[in-house]
C-alpha positions in Angstrom: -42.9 -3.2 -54.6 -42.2 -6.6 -53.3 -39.5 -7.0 -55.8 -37.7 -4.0 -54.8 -37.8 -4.8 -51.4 -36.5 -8.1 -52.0 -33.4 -6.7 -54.2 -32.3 -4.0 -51.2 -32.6 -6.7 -48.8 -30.5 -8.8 -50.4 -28.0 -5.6 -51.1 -27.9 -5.1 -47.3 -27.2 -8.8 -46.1 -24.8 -9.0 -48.9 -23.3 -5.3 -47.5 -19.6 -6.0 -45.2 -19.5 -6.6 -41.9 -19.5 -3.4 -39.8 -16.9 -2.8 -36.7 -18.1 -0.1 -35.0 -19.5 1.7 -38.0 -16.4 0.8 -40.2 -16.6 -1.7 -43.4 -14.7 -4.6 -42.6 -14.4 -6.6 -45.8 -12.1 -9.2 -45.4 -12.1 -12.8 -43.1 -11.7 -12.0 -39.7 -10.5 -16.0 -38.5 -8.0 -15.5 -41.2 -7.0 -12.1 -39.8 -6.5 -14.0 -36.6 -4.0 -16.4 -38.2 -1.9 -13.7 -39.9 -2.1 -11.3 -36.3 0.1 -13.8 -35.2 3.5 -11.9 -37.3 2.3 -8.8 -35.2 2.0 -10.1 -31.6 6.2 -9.6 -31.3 4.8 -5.7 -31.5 1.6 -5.3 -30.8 -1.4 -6.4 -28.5 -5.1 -5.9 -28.3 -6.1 -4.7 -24.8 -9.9 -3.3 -24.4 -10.8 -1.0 -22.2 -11.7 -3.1 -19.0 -7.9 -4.1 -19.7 -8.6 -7.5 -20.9 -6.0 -9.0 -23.4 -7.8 -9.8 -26.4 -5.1 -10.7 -28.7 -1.3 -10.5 -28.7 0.9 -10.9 -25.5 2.4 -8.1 -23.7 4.1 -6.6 -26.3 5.3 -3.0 -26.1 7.1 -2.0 -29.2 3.9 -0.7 -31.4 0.6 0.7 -29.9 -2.2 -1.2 -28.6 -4.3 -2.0 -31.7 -8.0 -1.8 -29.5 -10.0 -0.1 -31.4 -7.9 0.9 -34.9 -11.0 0.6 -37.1 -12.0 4.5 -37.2 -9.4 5.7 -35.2 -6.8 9.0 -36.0 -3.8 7.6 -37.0 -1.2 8.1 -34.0 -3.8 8.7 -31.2 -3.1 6.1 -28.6 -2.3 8.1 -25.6 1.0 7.8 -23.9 2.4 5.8 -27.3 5.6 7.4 -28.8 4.9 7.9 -32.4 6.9 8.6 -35.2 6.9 12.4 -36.4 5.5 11.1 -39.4 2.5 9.0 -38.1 1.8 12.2 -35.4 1.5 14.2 -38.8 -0.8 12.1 -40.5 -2.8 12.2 -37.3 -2.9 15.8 -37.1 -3.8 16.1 -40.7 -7.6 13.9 -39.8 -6.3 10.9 -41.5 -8.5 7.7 -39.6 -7.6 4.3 -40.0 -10.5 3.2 -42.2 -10.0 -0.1 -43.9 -8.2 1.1 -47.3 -5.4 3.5 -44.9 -4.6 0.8 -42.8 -4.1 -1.9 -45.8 -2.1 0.7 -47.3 0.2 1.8 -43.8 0.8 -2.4 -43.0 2.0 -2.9 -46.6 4.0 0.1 -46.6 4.1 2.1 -43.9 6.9 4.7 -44.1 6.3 5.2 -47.9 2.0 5.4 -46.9 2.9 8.2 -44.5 5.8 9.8 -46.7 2.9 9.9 -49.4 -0.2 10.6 -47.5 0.8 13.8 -45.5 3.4 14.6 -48.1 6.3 14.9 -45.5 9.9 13.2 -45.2 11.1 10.9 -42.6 10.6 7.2 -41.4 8.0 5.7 -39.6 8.7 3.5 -36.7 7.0 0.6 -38.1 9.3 -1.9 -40.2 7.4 -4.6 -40.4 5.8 -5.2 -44.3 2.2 -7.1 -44.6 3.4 -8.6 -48.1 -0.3 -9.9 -49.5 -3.1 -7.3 -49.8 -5.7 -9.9 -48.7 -3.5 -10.8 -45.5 -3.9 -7.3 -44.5 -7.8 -6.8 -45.4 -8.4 -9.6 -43.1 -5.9 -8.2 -40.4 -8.3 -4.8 -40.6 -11.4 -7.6 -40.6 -9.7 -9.2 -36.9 -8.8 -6.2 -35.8 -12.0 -4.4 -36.1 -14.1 -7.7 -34.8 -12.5 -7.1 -31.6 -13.4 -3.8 -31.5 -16.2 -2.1 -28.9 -19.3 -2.7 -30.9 -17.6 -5.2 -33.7 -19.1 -7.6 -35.8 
């Protein structure tokens, strides 16, 4: 008995961190490092309106709150057909979409709602871990992240 206990304990330490109930599986301080080729877009304004990342950039949405959210959902943001599609389909922004979208986004969206057209986003996360840990950052500075 002690064993097993000792074995799911060690499962559940060993588990990813969780942002606001979504698995987070990459480095979050490298996440901040590589944020930095997305602040000329984006920014990470909470609730209260406190900057938490970024400057005041306008061009893509604010990205508060991404871990678990529908894809094209941030109110008053002018979306793409495409990414307003893939949010109208139920597609979230768990950890394996949003890898996905920043590596490729138009082609991610062409594929994943099974529509044509272009995204708005042009920007291309080149490594797969870069963007892991971006989805780490992002979700650390979520409302209830790790």
């Amino acid at each position: 008995m002690f064993r097993t206990l000792a074995i799911v304990a060690s499962a559940t330490l060993a588990a990813p961190a969780l942002a606001d109930g979504h698995a987070a599986s990459g480095d979050a301080a490298a996440g901040e490092k590589a944020f930095r080729q997305c602040i000329s877009c984006h920014v990470v304004v909470n609730d209260a309106g406190e900057t938490l990342a970024g400057r005041k950039a306008q061009t893509g949405p604010n990205l508060y709150g991404i871990a678990g959210r529908a894809a094209g959902s941030v109110e008053d943001f002018r979306y793409s057909d495409l990414i307003m599609a893939a949010g109208e389909q139920g597609i979230v922004f768990d950890e394996a979409n949003f890898v996905a979208y920043v590596q490729d986004p138009t082609g991610w969206l062409r594929e994943t709602t099974g529509d044509s057209g272009r995204g708005k986003m042009t920007y291309k996360v080149r490594k797969e871990s870069d963007a892991v840990d971006l989805y780490a950052y992002l979700a650390s500075l979520s409302a209830g992240g790790s």
